[in-house]
MARBA-3410 file (N, C-alpha, C, O; in Angstrom, 1 decimal):
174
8.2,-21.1,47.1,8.4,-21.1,48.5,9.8,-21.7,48.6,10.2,-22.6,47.9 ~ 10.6,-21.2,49.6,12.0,-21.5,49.5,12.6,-21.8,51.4,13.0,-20.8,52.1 ~ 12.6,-22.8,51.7,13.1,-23.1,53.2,14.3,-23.4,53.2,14.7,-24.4,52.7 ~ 15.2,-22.4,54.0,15.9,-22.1,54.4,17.3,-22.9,54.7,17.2,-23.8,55.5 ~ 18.6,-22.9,54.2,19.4,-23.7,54.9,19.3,-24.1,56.6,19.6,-23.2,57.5
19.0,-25.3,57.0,18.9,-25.0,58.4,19.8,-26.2,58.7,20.1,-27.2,58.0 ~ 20.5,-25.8,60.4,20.8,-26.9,61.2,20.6,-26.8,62.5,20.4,-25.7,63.0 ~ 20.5,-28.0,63.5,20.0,-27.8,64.4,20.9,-26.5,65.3,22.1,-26.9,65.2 ~ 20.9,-25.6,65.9,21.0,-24.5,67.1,22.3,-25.2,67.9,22.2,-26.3,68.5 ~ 22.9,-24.7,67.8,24.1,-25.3,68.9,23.7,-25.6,70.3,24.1,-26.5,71.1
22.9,-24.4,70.4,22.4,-24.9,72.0,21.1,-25.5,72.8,20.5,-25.5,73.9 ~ 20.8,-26.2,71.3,19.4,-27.1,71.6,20.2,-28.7,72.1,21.2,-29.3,71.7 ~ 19.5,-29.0,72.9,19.3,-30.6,73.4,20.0,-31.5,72.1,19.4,-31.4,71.0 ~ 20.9,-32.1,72.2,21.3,-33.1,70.9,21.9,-32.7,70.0,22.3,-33.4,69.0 ~ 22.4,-30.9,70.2,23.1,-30.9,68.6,24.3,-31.7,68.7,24.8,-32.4,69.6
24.4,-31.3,67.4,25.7,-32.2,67.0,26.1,-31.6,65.9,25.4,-31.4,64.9 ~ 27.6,-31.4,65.9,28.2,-30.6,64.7,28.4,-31.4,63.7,29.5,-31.0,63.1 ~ 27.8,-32.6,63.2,27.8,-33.4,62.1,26.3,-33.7,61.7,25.9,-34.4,60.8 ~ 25.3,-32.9,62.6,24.3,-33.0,61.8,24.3,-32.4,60.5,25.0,-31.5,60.1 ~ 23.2,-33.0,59.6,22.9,-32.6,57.9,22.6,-31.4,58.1,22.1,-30.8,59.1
22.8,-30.9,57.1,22.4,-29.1,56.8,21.4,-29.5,55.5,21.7,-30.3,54.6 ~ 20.6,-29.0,55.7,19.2,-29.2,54.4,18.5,-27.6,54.1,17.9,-26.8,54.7 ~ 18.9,-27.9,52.5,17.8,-26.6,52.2,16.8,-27.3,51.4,17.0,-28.4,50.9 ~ 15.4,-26.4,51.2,14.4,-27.1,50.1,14.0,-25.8,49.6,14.0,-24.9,50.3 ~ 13.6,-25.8,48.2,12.8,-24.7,47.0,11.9,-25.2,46.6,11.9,-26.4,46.1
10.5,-24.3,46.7,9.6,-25.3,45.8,9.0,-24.4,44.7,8.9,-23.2,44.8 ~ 8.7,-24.9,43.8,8.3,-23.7,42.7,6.9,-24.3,42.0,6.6,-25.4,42.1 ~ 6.4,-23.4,41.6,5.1,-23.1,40.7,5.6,-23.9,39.5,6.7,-24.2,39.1 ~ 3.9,-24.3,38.7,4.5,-25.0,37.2,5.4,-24.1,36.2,5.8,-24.6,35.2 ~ 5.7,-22.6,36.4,5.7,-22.2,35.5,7.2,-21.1,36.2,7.6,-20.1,35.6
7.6,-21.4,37.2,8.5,-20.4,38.2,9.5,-20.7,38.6,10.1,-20.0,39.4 ~ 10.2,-22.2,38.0,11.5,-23.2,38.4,12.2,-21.8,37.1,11.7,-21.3,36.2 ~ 13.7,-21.8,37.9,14.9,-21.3,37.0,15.9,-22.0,37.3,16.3,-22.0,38.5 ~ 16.5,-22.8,36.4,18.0,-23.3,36.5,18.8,-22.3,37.6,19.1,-22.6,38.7 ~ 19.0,-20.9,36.7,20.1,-20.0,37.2,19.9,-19.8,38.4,20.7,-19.7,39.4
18.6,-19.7,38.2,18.2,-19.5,40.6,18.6,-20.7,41.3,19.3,-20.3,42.2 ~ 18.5,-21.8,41.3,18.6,-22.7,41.7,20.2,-23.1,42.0,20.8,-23.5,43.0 ~ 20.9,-22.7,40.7,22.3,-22.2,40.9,23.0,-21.4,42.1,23.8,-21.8,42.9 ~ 22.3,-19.8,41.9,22.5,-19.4,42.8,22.1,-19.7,44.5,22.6,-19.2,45.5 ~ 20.9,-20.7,44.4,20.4,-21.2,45.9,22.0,-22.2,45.9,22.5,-22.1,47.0
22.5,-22.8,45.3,23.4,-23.7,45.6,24.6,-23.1,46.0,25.1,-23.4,47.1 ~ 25.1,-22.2,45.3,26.3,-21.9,45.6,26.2,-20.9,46.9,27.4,-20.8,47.4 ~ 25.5,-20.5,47.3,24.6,-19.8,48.5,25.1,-21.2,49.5,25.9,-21.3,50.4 ~ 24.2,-21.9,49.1,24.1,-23.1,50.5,25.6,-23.5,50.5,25.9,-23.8,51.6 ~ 26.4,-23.7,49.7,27.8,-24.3,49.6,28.3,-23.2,50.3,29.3,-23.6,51.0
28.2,-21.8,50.4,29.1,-21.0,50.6,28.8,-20.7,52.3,29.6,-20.0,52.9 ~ 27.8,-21.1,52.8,27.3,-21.3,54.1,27.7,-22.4,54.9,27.5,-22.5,56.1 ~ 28.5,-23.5,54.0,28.9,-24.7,55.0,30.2,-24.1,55.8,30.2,-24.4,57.0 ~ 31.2,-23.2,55.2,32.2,-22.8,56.6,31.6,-22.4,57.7,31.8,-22.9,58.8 ~ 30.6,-21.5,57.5,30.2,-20.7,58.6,29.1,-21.9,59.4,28.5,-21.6,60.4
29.0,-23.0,58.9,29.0,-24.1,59.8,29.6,-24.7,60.6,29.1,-25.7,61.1 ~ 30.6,-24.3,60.7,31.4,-25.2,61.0,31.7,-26.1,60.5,31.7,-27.1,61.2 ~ 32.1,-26.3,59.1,32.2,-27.9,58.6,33.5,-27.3,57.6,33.8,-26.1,57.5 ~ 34.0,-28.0,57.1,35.2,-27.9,56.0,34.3,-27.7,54.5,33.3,-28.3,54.2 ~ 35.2,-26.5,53.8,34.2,-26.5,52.7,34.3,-28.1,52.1,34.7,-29.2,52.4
33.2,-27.2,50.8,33.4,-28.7,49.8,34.2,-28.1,48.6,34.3,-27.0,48.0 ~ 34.7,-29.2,48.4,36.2,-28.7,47.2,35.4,-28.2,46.0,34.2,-28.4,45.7 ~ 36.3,-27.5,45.3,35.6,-26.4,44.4,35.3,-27.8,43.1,34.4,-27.7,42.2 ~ 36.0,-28.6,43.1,35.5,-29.5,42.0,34.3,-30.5,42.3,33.8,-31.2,41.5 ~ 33.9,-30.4,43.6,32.3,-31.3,43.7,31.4,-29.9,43.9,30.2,-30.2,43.9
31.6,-28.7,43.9,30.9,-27.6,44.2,30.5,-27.4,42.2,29.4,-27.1,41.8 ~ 31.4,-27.5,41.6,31.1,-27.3,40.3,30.0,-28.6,39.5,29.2,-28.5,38.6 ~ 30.6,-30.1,40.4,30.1,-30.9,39.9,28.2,-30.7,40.0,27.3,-30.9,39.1 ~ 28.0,-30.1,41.6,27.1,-30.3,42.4,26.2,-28.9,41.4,25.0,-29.0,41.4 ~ 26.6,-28.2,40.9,26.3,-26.9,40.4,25.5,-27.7,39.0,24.2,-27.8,38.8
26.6,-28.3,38.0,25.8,-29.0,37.2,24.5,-30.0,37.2,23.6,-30.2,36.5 ~ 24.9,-30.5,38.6,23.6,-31.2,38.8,22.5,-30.2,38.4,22.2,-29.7,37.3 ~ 22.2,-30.0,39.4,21.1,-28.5,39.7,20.4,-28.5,38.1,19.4,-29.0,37.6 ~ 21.7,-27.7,37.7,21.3,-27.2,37.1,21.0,-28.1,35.4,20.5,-27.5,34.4 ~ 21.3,-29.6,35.2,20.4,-30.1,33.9,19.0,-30.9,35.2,18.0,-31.1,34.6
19.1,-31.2,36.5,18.2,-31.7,36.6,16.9,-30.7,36.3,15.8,-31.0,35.7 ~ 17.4,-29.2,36.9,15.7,-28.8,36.7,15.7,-27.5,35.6,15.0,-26.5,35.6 ~ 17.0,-28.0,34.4,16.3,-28.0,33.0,15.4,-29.0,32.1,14.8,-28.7,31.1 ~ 15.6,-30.4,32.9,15.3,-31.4,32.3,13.5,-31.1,32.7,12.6,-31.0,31.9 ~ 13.3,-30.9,34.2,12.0,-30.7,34.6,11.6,-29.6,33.6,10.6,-30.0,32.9
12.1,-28.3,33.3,11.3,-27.7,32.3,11.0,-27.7,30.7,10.6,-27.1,29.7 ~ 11.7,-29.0,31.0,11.3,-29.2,29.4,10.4,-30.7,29.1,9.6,-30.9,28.2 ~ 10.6,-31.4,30.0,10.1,-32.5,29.8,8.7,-32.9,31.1,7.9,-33.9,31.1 ~ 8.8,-31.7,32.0,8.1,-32.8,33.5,6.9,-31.3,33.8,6.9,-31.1,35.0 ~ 5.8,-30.4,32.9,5.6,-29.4,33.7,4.6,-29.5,34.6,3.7,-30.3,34.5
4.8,-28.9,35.4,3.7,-28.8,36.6,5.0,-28.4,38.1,6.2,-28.3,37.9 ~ 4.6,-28.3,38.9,5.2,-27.8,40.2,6.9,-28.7,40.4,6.8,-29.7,39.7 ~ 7.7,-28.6,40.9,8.8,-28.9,41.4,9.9,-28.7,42.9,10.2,-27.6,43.4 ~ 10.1,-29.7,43.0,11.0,-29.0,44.5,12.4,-29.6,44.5,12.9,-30.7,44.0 ~ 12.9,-28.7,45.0,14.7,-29.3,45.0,15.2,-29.1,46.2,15.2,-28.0,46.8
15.7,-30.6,46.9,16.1,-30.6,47.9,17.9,-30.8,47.7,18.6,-31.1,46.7 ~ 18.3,-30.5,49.0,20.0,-30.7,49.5,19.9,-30.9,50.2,19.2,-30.1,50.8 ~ 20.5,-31.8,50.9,21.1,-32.2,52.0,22.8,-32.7,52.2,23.3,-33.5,51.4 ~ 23.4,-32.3,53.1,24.8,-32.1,53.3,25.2,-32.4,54.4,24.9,-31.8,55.4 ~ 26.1,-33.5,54.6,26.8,-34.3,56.0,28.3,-33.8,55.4,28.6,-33.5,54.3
29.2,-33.9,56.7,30.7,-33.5,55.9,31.6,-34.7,55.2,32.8,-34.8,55.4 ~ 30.7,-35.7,54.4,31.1,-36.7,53.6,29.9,-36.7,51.9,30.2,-37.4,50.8 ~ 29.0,-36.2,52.1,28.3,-36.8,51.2,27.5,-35.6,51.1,27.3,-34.9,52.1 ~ 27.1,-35.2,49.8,26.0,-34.1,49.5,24.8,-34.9,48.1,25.0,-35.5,47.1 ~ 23.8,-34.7,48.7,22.8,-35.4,47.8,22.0,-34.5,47.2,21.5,-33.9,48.2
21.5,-33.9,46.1,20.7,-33.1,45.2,19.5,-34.1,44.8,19.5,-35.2,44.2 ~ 18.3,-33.3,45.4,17.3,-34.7,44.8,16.2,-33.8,44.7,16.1,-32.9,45.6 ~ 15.1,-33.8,43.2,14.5,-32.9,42.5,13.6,-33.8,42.1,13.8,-34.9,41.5 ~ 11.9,-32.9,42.8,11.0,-33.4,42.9,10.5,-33.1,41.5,10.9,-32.0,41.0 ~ 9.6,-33.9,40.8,8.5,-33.4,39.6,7.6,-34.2,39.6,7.7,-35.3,40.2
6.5,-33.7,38.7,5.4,-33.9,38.8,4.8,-35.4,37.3,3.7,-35.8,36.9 ~ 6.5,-35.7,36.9,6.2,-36.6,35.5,6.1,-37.9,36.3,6.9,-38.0,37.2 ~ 5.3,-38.8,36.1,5.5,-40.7,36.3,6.6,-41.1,35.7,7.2,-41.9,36.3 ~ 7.1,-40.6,34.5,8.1,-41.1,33.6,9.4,-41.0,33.9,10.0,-40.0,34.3 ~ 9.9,-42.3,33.7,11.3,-42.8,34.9,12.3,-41.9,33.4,11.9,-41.9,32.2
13.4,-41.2,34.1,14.2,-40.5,32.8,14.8,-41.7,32.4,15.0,-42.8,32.9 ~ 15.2,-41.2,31.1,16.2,-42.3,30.0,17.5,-41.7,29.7,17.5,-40.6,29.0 ~ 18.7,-42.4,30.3,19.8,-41.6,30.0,20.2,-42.2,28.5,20.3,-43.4,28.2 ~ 20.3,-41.4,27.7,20.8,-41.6,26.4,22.0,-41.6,25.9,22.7,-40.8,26.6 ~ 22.7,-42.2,24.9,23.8,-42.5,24.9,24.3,-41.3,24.5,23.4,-40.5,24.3
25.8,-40.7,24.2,26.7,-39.4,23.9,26.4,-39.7,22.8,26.3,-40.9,22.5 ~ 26.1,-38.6,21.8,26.0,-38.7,20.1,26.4,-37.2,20.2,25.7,-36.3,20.6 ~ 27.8,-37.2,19.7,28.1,-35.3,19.2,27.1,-34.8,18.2,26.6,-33.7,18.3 ~ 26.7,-35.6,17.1,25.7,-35.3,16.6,24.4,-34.4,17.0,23.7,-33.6,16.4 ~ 24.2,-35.0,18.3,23.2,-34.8,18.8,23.0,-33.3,19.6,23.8,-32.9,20.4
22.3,-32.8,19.3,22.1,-31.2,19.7,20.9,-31.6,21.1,19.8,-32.1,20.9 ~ 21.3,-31.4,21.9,20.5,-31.5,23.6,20.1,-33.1,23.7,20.1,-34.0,22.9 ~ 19.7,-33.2,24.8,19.7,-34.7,25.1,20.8,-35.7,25.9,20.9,-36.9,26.0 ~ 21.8,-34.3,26.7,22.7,-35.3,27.2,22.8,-34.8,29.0,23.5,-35.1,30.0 ~ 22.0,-34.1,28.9,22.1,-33.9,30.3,22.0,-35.2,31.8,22.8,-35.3,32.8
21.2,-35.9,31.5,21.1,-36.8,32.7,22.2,-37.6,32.6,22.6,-38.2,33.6 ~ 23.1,-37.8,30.7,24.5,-38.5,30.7,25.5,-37.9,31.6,26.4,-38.5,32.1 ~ 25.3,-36.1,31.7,26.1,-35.5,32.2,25.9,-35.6,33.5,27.0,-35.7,34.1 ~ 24.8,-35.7,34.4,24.5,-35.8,35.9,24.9,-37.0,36.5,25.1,-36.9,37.7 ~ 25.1,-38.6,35.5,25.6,-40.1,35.9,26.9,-39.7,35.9,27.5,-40.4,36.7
27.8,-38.8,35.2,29.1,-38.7,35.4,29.8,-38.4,35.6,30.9,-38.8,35.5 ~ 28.7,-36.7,36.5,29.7,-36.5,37.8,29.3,-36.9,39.1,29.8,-36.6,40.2 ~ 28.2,-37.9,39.0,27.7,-38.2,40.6,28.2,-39.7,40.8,28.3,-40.7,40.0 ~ 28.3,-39.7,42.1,28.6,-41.5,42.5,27.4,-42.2,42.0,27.5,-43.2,41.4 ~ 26.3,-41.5,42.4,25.2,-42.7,42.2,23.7,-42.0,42.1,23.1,-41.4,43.1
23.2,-42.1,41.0,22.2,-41.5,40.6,20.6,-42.3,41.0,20.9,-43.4,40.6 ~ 19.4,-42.3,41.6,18.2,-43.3,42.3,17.1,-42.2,41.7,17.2,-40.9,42.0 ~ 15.9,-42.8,40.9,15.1,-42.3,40.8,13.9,-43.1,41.4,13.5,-44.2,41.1 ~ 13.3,-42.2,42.4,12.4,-43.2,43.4,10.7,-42.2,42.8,10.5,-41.0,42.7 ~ 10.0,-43.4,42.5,8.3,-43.0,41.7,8.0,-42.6,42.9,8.3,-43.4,43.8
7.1,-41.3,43.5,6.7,-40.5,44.6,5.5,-40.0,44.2,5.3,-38.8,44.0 ~ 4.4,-40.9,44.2,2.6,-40.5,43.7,2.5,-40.0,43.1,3.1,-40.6,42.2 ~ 2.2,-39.0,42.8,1.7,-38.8,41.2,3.1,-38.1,40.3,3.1,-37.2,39.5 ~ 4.2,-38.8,41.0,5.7,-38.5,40.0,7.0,-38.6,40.6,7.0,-39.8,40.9 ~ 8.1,-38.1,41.0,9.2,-38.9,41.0,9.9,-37.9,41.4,9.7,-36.7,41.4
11.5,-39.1,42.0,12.2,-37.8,42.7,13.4,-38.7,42.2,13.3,-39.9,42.2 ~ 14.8,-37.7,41.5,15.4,-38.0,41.1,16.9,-37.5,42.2,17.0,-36.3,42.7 ~ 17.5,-38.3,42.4,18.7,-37.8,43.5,19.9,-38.3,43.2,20.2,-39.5,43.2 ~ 20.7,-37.1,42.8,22.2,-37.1,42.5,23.2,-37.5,44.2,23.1,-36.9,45.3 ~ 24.0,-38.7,43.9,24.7,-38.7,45.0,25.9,-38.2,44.9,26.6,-38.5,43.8
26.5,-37.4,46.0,28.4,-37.0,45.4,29.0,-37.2,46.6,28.3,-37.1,47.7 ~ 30.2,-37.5,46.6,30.8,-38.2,47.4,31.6,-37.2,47.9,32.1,-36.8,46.9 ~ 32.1,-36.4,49.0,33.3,-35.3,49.0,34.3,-36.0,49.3,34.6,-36.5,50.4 ~ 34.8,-36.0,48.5,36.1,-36.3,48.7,37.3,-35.3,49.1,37.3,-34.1,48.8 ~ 38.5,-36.0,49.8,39.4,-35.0,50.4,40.9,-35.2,49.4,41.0,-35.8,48.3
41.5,-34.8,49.8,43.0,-35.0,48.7,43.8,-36.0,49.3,45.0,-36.0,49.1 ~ 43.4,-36.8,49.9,44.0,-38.1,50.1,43.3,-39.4,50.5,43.6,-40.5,50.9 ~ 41.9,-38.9,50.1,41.0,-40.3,48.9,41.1,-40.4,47.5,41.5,-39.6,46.6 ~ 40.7,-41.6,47.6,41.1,-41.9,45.5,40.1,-40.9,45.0,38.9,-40.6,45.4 ~ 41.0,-40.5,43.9,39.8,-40.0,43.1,38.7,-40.2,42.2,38.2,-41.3,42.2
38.0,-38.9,41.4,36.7,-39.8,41.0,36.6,-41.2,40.3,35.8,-42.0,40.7 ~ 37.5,-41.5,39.5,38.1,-42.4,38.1,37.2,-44.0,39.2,36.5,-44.8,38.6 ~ 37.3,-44.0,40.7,36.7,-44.8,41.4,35.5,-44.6,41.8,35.4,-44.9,43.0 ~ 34.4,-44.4,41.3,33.0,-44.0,41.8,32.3,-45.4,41.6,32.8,-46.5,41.2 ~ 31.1,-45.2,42.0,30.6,-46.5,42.7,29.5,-46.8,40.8,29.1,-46.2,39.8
29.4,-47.8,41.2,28.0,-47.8,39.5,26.7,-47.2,40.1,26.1,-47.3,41.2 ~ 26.3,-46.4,38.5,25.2,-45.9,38.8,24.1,-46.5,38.6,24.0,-47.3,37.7 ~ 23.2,-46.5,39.4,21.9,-47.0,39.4,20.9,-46.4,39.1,21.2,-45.5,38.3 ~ 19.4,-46.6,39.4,18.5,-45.7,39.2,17.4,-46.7,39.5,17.2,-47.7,38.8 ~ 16.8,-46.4,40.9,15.4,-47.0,41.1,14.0,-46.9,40.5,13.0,-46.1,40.7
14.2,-47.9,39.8,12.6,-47.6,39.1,11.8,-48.8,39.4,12.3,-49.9,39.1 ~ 10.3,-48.6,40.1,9.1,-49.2,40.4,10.1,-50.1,41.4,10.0,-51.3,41.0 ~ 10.9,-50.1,42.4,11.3,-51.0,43.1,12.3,-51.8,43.0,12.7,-52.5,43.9 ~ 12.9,-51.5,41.2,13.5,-52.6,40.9,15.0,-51.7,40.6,14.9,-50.6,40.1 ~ 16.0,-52.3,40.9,17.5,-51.7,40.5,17.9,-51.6,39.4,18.8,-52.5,39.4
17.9,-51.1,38.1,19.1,-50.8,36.9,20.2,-50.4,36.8,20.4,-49.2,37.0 ~ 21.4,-51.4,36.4,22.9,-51.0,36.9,23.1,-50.2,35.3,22.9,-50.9,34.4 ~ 23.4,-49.1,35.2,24.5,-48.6,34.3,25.2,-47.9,34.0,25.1,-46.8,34.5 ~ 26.1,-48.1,33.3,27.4,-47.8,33.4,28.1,-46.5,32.3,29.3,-46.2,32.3
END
């Protein structure tokens, strides 16, 4: 099931051209694709002009793309059963946050070239400002934060420390 980029109607009561633009996908235990999910992204990114809003720079669009796409490889390898992937988009901040069905808080593991797979969530802490994984009944929602930045904010080299909420409690790392 896949709901739609929406925002409110220009000519409803209250809009506002800084309201959030939100899409959601939800998929079967057995029906999540990276590459789709890809394409739902670059889809929803390529829809914010025709919002009225300023694109998002092609380097948080790439960043935002990688999210995506190790968060719900990591779901098919480690979390099976159903999943959903939300976005939500203000013209400052885009958040990627991917629902599954595991209790198990992820472990970012350290870089080992050695190592053949296993660096994905290293790769999602470093292109996002701030990574929160919130326990959601019977499993968890993991949400990439990215910052849009314009060409006359500092660049990423300044991102905020990543976190990750588990059971309530904050873990800073770095």
């Amino acid at each position: 099931m896949v709901i739609p980029l929406m925002k409110q109607a220009e000519d409803e009561p209250g809009w506002n051209e800084h309201a959030t633009l939100r899409y959601a996908a939800a998929w079967g235990p057995t029906t999540a694709r990276a590459a789709q999910a890809r394409r739902d992204l670059r889809t929803i990114l390529a829809h914010v002009p025709r919002a009225g809003r300023a694109p998002v720079p092609a380097s948080r669009a790439m960043d935002a793309e990688l999210v995506v796409s190790e968060l719900v490889t990591n779901v098919l390898r480690h979390a099976p059963g159903p999943c959903a992937l939300t976005v939500q988009l203000t013209s400052t901040h885009l958040a990627i946050s991917l629902y599954d069905t595991s209790p198990q808080a992820p472990t970012v593991r350290p870089p080992d070239r050695g190592r053949v797979g296993g660096h994905g969530l290293h790769l999602v802490h470093s292109v996002s400002d701030e990574v929160v994984v919130t326990p959601r009944g019977r499993g968890k929602e993991i949400t990439a934060h990215l910052r849009l930045v314009t060409g006359d904010e500092p660049g990423r080299a300044d991102r905020t420390v990543l976190s990750s909420s588990v059971s309530g409690r904050t873990q800073q790392t770095s």
